[in-house]
LOLONU-122715 format. One record per residue (C-alpha): x, y, z. Coordinates in nm, 4 decimals. Layout:
<node <X; Y; Z>>
...
END
This chain:
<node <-10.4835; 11.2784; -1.9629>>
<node <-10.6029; 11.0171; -2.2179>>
<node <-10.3330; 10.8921; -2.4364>>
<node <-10.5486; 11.0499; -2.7641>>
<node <-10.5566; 11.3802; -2.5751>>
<node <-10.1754; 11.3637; -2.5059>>
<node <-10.1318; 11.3009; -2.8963>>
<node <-10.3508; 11.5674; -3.0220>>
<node <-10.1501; 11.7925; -2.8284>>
<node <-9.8732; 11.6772; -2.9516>>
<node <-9.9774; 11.7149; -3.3048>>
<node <-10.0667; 12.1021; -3.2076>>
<node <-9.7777; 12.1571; -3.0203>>
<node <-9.5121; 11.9553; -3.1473>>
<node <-9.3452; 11.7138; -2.7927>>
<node <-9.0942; 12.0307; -2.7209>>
<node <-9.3835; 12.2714; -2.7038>>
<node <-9.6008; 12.0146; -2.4774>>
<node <-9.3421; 11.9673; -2.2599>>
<node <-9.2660; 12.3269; -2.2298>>
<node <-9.6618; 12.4125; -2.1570>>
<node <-9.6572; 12.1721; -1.8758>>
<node <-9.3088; 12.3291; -1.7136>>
<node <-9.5274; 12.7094; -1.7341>>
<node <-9.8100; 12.5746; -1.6086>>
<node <-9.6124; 12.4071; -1.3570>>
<node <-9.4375; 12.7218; -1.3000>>
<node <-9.8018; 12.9567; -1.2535>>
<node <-9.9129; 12.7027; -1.0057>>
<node <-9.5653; 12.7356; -0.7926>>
<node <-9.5887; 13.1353; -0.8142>>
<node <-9.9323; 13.1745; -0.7807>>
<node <-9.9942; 12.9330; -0.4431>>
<node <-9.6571; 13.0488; -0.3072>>
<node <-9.8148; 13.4151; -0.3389>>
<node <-10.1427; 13.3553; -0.2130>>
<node <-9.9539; 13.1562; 0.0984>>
<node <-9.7385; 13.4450; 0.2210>>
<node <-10.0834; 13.6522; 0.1143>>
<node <-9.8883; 13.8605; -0.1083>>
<node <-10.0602; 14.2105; -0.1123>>
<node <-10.1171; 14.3889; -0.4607>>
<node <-9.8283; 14.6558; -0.5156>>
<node <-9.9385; 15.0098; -0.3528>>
<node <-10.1458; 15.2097; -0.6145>>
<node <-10.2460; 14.9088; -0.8596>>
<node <-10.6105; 14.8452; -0.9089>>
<node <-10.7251; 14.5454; -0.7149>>
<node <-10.7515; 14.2413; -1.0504>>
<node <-11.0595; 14.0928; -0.9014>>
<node <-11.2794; 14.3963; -0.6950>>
<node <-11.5611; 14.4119; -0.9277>>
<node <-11.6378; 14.0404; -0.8983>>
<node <-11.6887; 14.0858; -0.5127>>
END
């Protein structure tokens, strides 16, 4: 990230709220890879978030 990027954020964000985006995005990665690892099935009876793309 470019030094002007990492200020605009911060001018949006404030520096607490960039450096809390980048923990939940940090977060969402560590969930979502972890769950696609173990192949995580979708809960019995919930509709399937991506079958229409197929």
């Amino acid at each position: 990230m470019s030094d002007q990027t990492f200020q605009r954020a911060v001018d949006v964000l404030g520096l607490a709220g960039v450096v809390e985006l980048v923990g939940i995005l940090g977060y969402y990665s560590l969930v979502s890879l972890t769950l696609n690892a173990f192949e995580v099935p979708v809960p019995p009876g919930a509709p399937e978030p991506f079958a229409g793309g197929k």
